[in-house]
C-alpha positions in Angstrom: 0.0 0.0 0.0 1.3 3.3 -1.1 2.3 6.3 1.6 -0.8 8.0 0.5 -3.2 4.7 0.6 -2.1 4.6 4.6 -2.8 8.6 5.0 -6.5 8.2 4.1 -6.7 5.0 6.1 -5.1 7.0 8.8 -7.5 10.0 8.8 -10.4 7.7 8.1 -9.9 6.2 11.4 -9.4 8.8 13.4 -12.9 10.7 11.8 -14.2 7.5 13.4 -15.7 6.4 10.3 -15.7 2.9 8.7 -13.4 2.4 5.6 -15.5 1.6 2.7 -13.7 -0.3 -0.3 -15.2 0.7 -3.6 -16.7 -3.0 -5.3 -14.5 -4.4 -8.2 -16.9 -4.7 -11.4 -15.9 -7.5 -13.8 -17.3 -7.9 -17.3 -18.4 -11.2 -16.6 -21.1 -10.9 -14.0 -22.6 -8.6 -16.2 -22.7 -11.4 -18.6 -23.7 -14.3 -16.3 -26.5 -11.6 -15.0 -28.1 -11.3 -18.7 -28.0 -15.5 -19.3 -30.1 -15.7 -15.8 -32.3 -13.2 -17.0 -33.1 -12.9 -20.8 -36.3 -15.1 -22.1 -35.7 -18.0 -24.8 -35.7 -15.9 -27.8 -36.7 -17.1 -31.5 -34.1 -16.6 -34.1 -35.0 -17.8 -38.0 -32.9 -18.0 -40.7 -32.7 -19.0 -44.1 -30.4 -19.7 -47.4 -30.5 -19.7 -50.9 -28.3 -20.5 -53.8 -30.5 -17.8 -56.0 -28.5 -18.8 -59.4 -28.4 -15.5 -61.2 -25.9 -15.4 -64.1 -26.5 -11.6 -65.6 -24.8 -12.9 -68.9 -27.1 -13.4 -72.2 -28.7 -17.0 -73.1 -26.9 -19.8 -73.3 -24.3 -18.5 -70.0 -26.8 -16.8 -68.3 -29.6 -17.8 -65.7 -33.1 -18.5 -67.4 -36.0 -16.7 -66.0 -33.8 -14.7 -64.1 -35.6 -11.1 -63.4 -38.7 -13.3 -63.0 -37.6 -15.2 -60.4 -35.7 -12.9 -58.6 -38.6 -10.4 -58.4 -40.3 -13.9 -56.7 -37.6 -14.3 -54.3 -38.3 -11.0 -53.1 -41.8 -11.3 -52.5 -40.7 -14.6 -50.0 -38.3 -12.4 -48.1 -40.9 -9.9 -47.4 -44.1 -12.1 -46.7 -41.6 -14.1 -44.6 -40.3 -13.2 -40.8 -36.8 -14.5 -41.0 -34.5 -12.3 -39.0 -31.4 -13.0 -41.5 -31.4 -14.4 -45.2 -28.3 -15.5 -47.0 -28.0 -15.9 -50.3 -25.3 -17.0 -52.9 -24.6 -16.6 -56.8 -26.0 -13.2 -57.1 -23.4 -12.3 -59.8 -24.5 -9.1 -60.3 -24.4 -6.0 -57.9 -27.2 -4.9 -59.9 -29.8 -7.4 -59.1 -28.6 -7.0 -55.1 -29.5 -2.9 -55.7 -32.9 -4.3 -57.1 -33.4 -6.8 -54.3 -32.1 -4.9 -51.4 -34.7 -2.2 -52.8 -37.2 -4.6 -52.7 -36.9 -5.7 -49.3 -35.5 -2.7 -47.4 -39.0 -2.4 -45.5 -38.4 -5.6 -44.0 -34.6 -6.1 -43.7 -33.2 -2.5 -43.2 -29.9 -3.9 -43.3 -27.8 -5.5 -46.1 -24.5 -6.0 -47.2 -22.5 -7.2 -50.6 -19.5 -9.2 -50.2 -17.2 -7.8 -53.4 -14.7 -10.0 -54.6 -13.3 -11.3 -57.9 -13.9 -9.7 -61.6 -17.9 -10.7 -61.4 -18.6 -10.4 -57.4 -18.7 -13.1 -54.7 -21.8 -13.0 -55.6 -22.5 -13.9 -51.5 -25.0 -11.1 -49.8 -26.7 -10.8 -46.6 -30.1 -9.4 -46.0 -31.1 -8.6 -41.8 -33.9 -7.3 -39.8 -31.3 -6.7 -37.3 -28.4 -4.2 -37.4 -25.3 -4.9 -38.6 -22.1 -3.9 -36.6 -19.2 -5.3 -38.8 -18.3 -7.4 -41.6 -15.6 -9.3 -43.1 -14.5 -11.0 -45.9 -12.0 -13.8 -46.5 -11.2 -14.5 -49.6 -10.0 -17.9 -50.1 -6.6 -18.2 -51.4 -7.6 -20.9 -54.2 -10.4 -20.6 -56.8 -9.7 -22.5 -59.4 -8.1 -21.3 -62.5 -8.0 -18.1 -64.9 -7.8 -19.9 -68.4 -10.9 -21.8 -67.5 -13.1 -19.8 -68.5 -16.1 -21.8 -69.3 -16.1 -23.0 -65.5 -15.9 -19.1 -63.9 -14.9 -19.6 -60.2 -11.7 -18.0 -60.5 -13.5 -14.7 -62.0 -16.2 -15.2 -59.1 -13.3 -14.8 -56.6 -15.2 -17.1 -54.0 -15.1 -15.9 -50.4 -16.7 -16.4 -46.5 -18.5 -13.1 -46.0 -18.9 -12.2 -41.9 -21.8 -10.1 -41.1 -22.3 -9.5 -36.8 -25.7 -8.8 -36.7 -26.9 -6.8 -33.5 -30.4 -8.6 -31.9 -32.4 -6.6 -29.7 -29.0 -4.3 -28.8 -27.4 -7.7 -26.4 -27.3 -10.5 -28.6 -24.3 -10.9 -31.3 -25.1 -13.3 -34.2 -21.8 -13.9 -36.2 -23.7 -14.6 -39.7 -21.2 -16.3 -42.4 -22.3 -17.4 -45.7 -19.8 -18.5 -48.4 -20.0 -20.7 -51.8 -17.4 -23.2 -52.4 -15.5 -24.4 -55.8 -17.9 -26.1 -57.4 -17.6 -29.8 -58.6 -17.8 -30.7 -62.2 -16.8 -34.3 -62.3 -16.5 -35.8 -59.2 -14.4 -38.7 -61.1 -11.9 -36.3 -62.3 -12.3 -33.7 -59.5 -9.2 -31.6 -60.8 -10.4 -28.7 -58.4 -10.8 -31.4 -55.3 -7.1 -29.6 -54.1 -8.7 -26.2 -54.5 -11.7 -27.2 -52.4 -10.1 -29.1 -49.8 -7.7 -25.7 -48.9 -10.7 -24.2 -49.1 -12.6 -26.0 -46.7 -9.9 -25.9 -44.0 -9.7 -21.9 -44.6 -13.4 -21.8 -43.7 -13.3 -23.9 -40.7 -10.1 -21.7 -39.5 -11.9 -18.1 -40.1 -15.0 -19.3 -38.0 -13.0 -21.0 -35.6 -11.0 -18.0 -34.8 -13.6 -15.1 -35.8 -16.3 -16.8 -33.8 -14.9 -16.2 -30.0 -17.2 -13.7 -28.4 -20.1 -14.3 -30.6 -23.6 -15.1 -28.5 -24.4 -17.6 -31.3 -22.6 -18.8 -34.6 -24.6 -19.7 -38.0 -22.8 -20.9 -41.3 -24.8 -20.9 -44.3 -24.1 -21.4 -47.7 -23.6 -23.5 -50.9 -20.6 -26.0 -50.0 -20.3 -28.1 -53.3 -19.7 -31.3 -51.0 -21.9 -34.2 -50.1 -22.3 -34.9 -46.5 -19.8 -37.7 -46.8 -17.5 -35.6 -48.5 -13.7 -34.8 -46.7 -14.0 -31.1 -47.0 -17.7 -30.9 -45.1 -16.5 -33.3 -42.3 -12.9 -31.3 -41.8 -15.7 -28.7 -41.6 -17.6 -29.8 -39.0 -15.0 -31.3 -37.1 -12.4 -28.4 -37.1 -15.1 -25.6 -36.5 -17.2 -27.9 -34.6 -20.3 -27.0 -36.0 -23.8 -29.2 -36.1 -25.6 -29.7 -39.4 -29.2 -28.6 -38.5 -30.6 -31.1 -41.9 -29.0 -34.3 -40.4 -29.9 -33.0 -36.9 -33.9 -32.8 -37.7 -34.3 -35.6 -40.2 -32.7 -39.5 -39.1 -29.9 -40.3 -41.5 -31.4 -43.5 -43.6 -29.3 -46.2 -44.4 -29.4 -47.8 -47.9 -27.2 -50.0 -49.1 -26.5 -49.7 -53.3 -24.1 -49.9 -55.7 -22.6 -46.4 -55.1 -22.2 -47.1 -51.6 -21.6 -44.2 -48.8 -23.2 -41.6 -51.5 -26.7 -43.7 -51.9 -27.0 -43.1 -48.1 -26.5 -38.9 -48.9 -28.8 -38.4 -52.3 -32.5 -38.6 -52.9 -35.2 -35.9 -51.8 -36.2 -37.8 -48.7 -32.3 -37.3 -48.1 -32.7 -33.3 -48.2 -31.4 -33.0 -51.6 -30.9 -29.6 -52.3 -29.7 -30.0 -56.0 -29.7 -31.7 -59.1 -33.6 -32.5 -58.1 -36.4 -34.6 -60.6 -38.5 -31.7 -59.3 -36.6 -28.7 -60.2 -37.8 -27.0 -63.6 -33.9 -26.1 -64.1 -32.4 -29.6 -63.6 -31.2 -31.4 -67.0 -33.9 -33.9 -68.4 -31.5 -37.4 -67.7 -32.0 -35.9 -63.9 -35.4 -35.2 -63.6 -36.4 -38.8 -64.4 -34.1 -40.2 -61.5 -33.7 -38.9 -57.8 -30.2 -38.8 -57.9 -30.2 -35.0 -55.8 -27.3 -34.0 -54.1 -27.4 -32.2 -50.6 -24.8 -29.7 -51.1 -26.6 -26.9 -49.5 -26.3 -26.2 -45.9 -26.9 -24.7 -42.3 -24.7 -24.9 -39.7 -24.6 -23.5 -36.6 -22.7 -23.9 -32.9 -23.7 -22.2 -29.4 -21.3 -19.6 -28.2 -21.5 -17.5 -25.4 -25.4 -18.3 -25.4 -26.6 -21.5 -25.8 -28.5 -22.6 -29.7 -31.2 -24.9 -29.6 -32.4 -26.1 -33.0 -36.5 -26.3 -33.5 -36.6 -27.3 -37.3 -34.6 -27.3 -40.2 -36.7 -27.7 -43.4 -36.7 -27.5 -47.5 -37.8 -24.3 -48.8 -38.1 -21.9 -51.7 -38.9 -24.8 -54.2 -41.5 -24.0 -56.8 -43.2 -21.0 -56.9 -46.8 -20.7 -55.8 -49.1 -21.1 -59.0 -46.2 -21.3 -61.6 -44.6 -24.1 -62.9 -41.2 -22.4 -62.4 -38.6 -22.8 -59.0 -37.1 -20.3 -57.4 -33.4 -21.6 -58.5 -32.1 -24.2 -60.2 -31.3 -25.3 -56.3 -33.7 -25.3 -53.5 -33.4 -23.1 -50.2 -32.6 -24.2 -46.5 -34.6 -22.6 -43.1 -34.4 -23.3 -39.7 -35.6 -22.1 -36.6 -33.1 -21.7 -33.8 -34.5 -21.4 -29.8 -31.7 -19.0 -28.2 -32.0 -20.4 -24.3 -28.8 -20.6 -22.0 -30.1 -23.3 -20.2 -30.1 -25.9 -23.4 -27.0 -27.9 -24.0 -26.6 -30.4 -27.4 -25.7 -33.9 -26.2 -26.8 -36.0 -29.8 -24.9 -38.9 -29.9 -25.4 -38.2 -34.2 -23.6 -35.2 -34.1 -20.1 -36.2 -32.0 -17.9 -34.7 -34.1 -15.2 -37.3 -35.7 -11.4 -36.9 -34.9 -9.4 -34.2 -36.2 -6.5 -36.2 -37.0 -7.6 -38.4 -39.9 -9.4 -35.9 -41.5 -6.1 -33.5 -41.8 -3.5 -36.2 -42.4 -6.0 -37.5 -45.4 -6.7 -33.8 -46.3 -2.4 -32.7 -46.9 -2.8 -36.0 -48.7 -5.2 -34.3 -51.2 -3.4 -30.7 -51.3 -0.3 -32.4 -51.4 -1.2 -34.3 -54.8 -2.7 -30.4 -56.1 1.0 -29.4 -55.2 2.4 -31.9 -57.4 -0.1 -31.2 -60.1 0.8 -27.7 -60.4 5.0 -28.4 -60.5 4.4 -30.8 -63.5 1.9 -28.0 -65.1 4.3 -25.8 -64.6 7.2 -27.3 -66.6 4.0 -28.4 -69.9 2.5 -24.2 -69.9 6.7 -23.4 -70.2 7.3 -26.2 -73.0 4.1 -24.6 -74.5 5.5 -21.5 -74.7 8.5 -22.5 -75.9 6.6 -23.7 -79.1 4.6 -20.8 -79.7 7.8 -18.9 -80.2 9.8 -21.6 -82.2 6.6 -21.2 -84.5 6.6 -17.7 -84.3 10.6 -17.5 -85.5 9.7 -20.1 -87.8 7.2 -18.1 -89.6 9.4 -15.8 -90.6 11.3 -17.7 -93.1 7.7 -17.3 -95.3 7.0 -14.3 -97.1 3.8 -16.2 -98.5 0.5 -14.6 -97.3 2.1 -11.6 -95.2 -1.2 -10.5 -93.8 -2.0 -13.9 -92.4 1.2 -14.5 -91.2 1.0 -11.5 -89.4 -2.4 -12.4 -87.8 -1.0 -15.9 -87.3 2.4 -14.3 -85.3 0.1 -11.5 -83.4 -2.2 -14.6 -82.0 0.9 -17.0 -81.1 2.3 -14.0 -79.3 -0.9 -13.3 -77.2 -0.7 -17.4 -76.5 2.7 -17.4 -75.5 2.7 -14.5 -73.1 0.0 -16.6 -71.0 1.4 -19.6 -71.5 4.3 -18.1 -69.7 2.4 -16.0 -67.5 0.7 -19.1 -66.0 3.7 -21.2 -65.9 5.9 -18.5 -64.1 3.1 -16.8 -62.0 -0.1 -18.7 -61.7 1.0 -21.9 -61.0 3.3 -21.0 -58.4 1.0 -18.7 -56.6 -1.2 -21.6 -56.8 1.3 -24.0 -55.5 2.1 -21.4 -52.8 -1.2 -21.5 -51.6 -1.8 -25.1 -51.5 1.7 -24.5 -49.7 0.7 -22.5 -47.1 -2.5 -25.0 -46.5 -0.8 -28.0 -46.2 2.1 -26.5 -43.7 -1.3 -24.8 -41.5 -2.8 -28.7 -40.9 0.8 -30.1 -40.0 1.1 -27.3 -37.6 -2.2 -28.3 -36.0 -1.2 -32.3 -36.2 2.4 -31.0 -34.2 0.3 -29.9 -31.8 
């Protein structure tokens, strides 16, 4: 006690009056005092992969104004407190929607990313506080160009949505690499990374948040690596398989059969869907790559219901999207706690050592890619010397030269620079899981 600590004291006693020490006011009594006190409140949510390609016939989204106008209407007859919603390409159509809707969810916000957008948006009741994005370091490639991820630059998008000026909801909604041949996955690597990057962000941006919700379109089946790293390394429940018993049906295909069907909460790829190609509307063979995911955090989550929605519209014989959407009803109550034997989470371990496996084999992909876009280039400028011994057909040859050129220079560009930023950041993923497995 300091010299001027014992002088009060002192004088304190000799005035004959008691000493009275001022109370010490932690932060977390005020937070234990609000669990004791606040009600069971009702949070709903819901998510959408709204397929919306701006881009003229054959690219772009059939009947997209349409059904974008009819998504609208939903979101305003509906009382969700937060909607997320994926592959709205254009910034555009989120002015027109956010328009729309801006008497019942006041609060929005566009994740930008990429040459197109993220095309990943959130619409609230609730005020926002913050956001973030995270844009993954892998999205697939520039030169393919028919496929479009890498122009999309995917991303998770953080909103913190504000409920009732106590309660923090950390909203993310994200949309994965998409898979075009799940033989011949080329972008599996890509995916993988990017599934680990997801499960880190909410892991370490989650901390402090009352409740935690993950929506979005992951391009993985439930039995998929990438969902289960997920899930395990975020330690997240999926609200589908929590509300609906997981069948099990034995088939040729094996562990998948058990995943796809409609019964199965396919969310795509269904013989219902309008949009689905005709060899897939005669067979259930939907996929549920779709999902909500959620964890308690300072306050305790207790899921009501998670059900299909946003299928056809009412009195048309068109859907909303060429997928179908996802909501769920959340109880916010302290005094629940999740004990479901059918959500214990698997071990970490296997899932990262078979996951570096994956990236590792993307690594390895990109070194010998590397060496072929070089050789490439190597020929477009023998050809290019080569033409110049003919004096035949100038004009052509010139053409012929200007279009070997343009070739070559991405053929080196992508040797030299894209495929070693890409093998960088398959890199950088692969050295993140050992240094969880070292510890």
């Amino acid at each position: 006690m300091t010299s001027s600590s014992n002088t009060t004291e002192s004088e304190s006693l000799e005035s004959g009056k008691d000493v009275v020490e001022e109370p010490v006011i932690r932060r977390e009594s005020f937070a234990a005092l609000r669990r004791n006190n606040v009600a069971p409140r009702q949070l709903r949510i819901v998510t959408l992969n709204a397929w919306c390609l701006p881009q003229p016939w054959p690219i772009g989204s059939t009947d997209r104004v349409h059904r974008l106008q009819k998504i609208g209407e939903y979101m305003r007859n509906e009382t969700y407190d937060i909607v997320g919603l994926q592959e709205l390409w254009s910034y555009n159509d989120f002015v027109r929607l956010s328009e729309q809707v801006k008497d019942a969810y006041p609060y929005f916000h566009y994740f930008h990313s990429g040459f197109t957008g993220s095309g990943v948006c959130v619409f609230s009741r609730h005020p926002i506080v913050s956001t973030l994005t995270s844009r993954y370091s892998l999205n697939g490639f520039a030169h393919h160009i028919h496929r479009g991820d890498w122009f999309g630059g995917k991303v998770v998008g953080l909103t913190e949505v504000e409920i009732d000026g106590d309660l923090r909801v950390n909203f993310y909604t994200t949309h994965l690499h998409a898979e075009y041949d799940r033989e011949n996955d080329l972008y599996l690597p890509h995916r993988t990374a990017q599934s680990f990057e997801l499960a880190q962000f909410v892991r370490h941006t989650a901390r402090g948040a009352d409740v935690v919700i993950v929506t979005g379109d992951l391009n993985m089946e439930p039995c998929d690596l990438g969902f289960r790293l997920i899930l395990s390394h975020a330690k997240l429940f999926d609200a589908w398989r929590m509300s609906h018993e997981v069948e099990t049906t034995d088939g040729d295909d094996g562990e998948l059969l058990k995943f796809r069907g409609i019964a199965k909460g396919g969310t795509c790829d269904r013989p219902d869907n309008c949009y689905s190609k005709k060899a897939l509307r005669e067979k259930d063979d939907s996929k549920r790559i779709d999902y909500m995911l959620f964890k308690s955090g300072r306050c305790n989550v207790k899921l009501e219901e998670c059900e299909i929605t946003l299928n056809q519209i009412p009195g048309e014989d068109l859907n909303y999207s060429d997928h179908v959407g996802l909501r769920a009803r959340f109880t916010i109550d302290d005094r629940f706690r999740h004990e479901k034997s059918i959500n214990t989470w698997e071990p970490n371990r296997p899932l990262l050592i078979e996951a570096i496996g994956i990236v590792a084999g993307g690594e390895r992909r990109a070194r010998t890619d590397r060496i072929f876009f070089l050789v490439l280039a190597g020929i477009c400028l023998i050809l290019i010397l080569g033409s110049l011994f003919f004096e035949v057909f100038p004009m052509g040859f010139a053409i012929l030269r200007f279009a070997l050129t343009v070739i070559g220079v991405f053929f080196v560009w992508q040797g030299l620079i894209g495929l070693t930023l890409e093998r960088k950041a398959l890199k950088a993923a692969k050295q993140a899981m050992q240094q969880i497995l070292n510890n």
